[in-house]
C-alpha positions in Angstrom: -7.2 27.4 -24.1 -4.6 25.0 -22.8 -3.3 25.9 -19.5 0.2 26.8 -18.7 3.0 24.4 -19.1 4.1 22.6 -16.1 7.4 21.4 -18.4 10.3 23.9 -18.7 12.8 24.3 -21.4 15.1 22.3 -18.8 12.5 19.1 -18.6 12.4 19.1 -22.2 16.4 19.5 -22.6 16.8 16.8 -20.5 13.6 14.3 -22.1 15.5 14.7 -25.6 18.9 13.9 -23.6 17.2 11.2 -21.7 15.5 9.9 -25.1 18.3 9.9 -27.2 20.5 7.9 -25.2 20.5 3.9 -25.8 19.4 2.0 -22.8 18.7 -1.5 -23.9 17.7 -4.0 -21.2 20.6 -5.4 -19.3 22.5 -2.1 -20.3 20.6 1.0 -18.6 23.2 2.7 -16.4 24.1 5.2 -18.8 20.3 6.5 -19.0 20.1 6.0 -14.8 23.3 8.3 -14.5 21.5 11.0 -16.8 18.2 10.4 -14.6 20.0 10.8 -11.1 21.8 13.8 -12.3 19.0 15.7 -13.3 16.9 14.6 -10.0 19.9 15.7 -7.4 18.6 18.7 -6.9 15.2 17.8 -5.8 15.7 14.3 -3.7 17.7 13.4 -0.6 19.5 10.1 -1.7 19.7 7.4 -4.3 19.2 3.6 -4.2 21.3 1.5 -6.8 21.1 -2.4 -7.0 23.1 -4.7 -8.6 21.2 -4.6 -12.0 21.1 -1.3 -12.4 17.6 -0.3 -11.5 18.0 3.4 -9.9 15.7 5.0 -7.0 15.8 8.6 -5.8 14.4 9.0 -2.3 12.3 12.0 -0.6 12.3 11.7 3.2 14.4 8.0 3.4 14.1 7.9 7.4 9.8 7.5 7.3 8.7 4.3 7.9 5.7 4.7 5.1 6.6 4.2 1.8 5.5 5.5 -1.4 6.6 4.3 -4.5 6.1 6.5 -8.1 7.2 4.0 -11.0 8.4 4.2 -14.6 11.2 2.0 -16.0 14.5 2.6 -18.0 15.0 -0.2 -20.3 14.3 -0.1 -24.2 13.8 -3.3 -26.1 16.6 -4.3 -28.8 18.6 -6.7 -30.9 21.4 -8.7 -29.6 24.2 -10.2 -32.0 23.4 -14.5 -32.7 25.2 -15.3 -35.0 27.5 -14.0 -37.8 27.5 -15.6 -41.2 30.7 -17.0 -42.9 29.7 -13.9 -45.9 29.6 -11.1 -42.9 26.2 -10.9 -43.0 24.7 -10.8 -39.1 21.5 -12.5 -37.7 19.5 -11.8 -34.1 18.1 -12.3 -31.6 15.4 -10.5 -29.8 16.1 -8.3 -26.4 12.9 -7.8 -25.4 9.8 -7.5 -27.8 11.7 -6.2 -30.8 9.6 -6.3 -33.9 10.7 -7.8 -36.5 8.3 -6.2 -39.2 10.0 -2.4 -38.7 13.4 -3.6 -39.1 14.2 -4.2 -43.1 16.1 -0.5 -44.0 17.1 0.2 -40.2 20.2 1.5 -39.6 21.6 0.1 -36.7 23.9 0.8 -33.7 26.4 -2.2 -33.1 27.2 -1.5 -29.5 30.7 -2.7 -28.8 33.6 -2.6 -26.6 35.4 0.0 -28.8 32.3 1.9 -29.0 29.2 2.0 -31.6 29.8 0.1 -35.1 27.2 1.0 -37.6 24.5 -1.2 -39.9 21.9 -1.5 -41.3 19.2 -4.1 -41.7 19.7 -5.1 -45.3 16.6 -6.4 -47.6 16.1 -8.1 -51.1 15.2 -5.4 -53.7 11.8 -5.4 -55.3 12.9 -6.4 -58.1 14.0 -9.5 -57.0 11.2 -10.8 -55.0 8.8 -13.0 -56.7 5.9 -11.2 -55.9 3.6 -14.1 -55.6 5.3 -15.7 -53.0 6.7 -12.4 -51.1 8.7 -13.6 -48.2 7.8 -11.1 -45.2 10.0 -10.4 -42.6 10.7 -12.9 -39.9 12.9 -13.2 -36.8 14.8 -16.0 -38.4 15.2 -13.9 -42.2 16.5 -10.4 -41.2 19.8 -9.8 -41.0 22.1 -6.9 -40.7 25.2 -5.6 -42.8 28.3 -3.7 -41.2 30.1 -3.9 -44.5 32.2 -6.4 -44.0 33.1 -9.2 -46.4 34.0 -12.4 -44.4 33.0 -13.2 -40.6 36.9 -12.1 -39.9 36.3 -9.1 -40.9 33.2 -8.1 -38.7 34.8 -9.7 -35.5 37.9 -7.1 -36.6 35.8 -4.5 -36.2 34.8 -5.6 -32.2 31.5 -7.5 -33.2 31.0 -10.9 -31.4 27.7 -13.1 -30.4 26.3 -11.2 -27.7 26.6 -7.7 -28.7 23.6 -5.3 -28.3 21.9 -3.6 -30.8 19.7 -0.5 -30.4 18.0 1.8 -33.2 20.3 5.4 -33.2 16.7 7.4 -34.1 16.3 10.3 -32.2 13.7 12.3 -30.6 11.5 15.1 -32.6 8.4 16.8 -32.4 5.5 16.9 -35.2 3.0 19.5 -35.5 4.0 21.0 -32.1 2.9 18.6 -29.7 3.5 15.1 -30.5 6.4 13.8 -29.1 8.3 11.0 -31.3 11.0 8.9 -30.4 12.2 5.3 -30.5 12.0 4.3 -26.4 9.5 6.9 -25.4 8.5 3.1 -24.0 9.1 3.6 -21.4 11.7 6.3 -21.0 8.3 8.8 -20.6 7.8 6.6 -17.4 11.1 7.7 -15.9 11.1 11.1 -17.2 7.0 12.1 -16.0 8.5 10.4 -12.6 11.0 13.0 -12.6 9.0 15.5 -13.0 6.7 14.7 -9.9 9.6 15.3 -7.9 10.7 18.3 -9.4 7.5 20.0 -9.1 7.1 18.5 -5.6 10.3 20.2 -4.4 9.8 23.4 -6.4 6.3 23.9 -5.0 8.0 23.6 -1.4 5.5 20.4 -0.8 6.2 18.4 2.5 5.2 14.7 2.2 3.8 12.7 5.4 6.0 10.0 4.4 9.1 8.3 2.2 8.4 8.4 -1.6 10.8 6.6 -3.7 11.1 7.6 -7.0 11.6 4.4 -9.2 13.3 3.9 -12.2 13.4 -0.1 -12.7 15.8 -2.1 -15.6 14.2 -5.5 -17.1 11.0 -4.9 -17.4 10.7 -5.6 -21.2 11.9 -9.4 -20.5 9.4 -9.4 -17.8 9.3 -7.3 -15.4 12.2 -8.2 -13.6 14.0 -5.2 -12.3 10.6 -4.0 -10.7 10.2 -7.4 -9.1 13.7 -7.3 -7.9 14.0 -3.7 -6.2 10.1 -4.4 -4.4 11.9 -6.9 -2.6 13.9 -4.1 -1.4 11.7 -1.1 -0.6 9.4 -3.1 1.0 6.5 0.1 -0.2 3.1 0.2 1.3 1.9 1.6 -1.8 2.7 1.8 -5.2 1.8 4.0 -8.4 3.3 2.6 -11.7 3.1 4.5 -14.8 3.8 3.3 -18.2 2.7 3.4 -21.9 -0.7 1.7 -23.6 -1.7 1.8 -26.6 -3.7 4.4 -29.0 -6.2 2.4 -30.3 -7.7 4.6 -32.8 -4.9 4.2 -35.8 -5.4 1.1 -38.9 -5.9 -1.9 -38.0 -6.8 -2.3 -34.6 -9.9 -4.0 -33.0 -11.0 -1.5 -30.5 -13.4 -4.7 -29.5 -10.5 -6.1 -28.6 -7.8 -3.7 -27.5 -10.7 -1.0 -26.3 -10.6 2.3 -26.9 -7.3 4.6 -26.2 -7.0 8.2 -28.0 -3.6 10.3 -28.0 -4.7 13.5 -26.0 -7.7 12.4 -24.2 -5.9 12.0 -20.7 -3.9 9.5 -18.6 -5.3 6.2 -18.8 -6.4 4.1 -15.6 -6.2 0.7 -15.3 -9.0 -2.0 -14.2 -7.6 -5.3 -13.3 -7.0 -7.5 -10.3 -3.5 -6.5 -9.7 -5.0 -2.7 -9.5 -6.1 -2.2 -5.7 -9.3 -0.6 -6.1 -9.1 1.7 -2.9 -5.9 3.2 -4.7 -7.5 3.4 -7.8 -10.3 5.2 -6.9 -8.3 7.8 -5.2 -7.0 8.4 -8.3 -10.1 8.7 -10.5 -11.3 11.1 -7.7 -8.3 13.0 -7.8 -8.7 13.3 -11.7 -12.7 14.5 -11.3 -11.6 17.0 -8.5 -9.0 18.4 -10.0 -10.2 18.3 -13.6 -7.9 16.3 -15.6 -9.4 14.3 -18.2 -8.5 10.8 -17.7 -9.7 7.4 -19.7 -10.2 3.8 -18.5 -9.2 0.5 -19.5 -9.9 -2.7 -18.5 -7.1 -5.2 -18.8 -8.2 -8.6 -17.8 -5.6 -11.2 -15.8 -2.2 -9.2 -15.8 -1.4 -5.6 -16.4 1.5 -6.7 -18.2 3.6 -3.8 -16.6 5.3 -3.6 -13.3 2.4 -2.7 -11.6 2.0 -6.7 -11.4 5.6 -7.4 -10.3 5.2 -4.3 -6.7 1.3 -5.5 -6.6 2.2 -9.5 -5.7 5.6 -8.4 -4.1 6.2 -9.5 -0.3 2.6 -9.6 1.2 0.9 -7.5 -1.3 1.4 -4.1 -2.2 -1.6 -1.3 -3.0 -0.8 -0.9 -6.4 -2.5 1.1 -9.4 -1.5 1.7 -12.8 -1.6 5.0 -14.7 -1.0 4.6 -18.3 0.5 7.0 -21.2 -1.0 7.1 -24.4 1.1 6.2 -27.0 1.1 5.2 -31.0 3.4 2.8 -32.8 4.8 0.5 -29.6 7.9 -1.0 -30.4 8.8 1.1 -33.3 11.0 3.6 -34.0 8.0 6.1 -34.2 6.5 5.9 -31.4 4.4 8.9 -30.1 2.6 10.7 -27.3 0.6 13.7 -27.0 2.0 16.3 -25.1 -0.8 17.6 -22.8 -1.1 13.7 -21.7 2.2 13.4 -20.8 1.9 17.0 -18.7 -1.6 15.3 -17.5 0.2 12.0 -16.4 2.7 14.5 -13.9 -0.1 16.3 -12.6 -2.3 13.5 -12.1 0.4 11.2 -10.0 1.4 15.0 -8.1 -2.0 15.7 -7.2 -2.8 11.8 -5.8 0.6 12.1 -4.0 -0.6 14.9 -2.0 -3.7 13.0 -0.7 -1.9 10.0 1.0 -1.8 10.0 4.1 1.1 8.4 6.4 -0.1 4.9 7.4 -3.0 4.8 5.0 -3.8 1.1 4.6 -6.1 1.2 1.6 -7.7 -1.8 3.3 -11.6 -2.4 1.7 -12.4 -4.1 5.7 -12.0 -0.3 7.1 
């Protein structure tokens, strides 16, 4: 028998607000606003730099600092060129995939508001089947409807111009969640949700935690590398998606092995400081939250890399969401893992202690 919900209908409200709202990299501050608003209640201040990243604060005056990391931005499309015929090709924003996007409708996002498109394609009937052109960056193209290049910069379009998918969040068979951006929007939302719980459970922590929501990280990691420099943390916990490995067509040699509703999964890798890491596995075993492992050789490939290397090192550890379908418009995580991620970043939380070094020499 599952145990009682730690999400309200107030959490979920606002993940479906939170979800449904387009924050493409280099454009997150109407997402951040939603997040700040909904964590006002439960922080003291907020942080804001200049590109956006967003950072709600528990306890800003101690001098030990505890970052909790997810970040805001959702990969996209951005306007390269438009065709003589009206037709529109892109660019990339982020790891955008190109295979998904034939039949898309799409959200022009422009000065005068949202245009729509869709991604158009040849008909079957007019593809010569044995030399089927697949889709490729350089071969998809989007129509707004327009019949000459006048037209479409008449309706506000120009070279530049972001593009997001307007798909919005539902649930299947009860607890799957499904959504376009749940990469890595789930970061900032199960982030949210530690502080709620920590303020509603009347917890007092022996130092500052800084609740981070960071921009960029799709184009590499950028906003998270920028706002370390700020903080300055002595510890960091980062949280963001991995992948389900157990659908078609995926090597588990490779990728290992991931399964939706098995638990959070923790990371193995240099940038993950082991001390920190193992405070979390021992968290998970003490408190009995199922939990998986991965192993994930140079780089992370998340922020966790950007706070680990940041100033003169930062004790940094990675807990990852399970999630099917990255970078599509169908993306999906389990329920109880999400609730498990929360609990299991709450419950480590509570067993730092002000000026705990992590150091392996003590």
């Amino acid at each position: 028998m599952a145990s009682k919900s730690i999400l309200n209908k107030k959490s979920l409200d606002f993940l479906e607000r939170y979800l449904n709202n387009a924050a493409p990299t280099g454009y997150e501050w109407d997402g951040q606003k939603l997040w700040m608003d909904y964590l006002t209640p439960y922080v003291d201040e907020f942080i804001t730099d200049t590109y956006g990243t967003a950072v709600a604060v528990i306890n800003p005056d101690a001098k030990y600092k505890v970052v909790i990391e997810g970040h805001a931005d959702e990969i996209s499309w951005y306007v390269n060129y438009i065709a003589d015929n009206g037709l529109i090709y892109v660019i990339r924003n982020g790891g955008s995939d190109h295979q998904i996007a034939p039949s898309k409708i799409v959200n022009v996002h422009t000065k005068n508001g949202i245009v729509k498109g869709v991604f158009g394609w040849p008909a079957i009937h007019t593809r010569d089947k044995s030399k089927e052109e697949a889709p490729k960056p350089d071969n998809i193209f989007i129509d707004v409807g327009a019949a000459d290049k006048e037209e479409v910069e008449k309706m506000g379009i120009f070279v530049g111009c972001v593009i997001t998918y307007p798909d919005t969040f539902h649930v299947l068979n009860g607890d799957k969640f499904v959504c376009r951006a749940i990469d890595n929007r789930a970061g900032g939302f199960m982030i949210a949700e530690v502080a709620r719980l920590l303020h509603e459970n009347k917890k007092t922590l022996p130092f500052g935690l800084y609740i981070t929501n960071s921009v960029q990280e799709e184009i590499g990691l950028r906003g998270a590398q920028m706002i370390a420099e700020r903080i300055k943390p002595n510890v960091a916990i980062v949280t963001d998606v991995t992948h389900d490995t157990t659908t078609p067509m995926i090597e588990m040699k490779k990728q290992g092995h991931v399964e939706l509703g098995k638990g959070p999964v923790i990371a193995y890798a240099p940038a993950v400081q082991q001390k920190l890491r193992d405070r979390i596995t021992e968290t998970a075993e003490k408190n009995k939250l199922p939990f998986q492992r991965a192993a994930l050789s140079r780089a992370t490939g998340t922020d966790t890399d950007a706070f680990a290397y940041s100033g003169s090192g930062v004790a940094s550890a990675l807990i990852s969401l399970p999630l099917r379908y990255m970078h599509t418009t169908v993306e999906m995580v389990h329920r109880e893992d999400v609730e498990n991620v929360i609990k299991l970043i709450y419950e480590t939380l509570l067993t730092i202690e002000d000026g705990e070094t992590f150091s392996y020499f003590e």
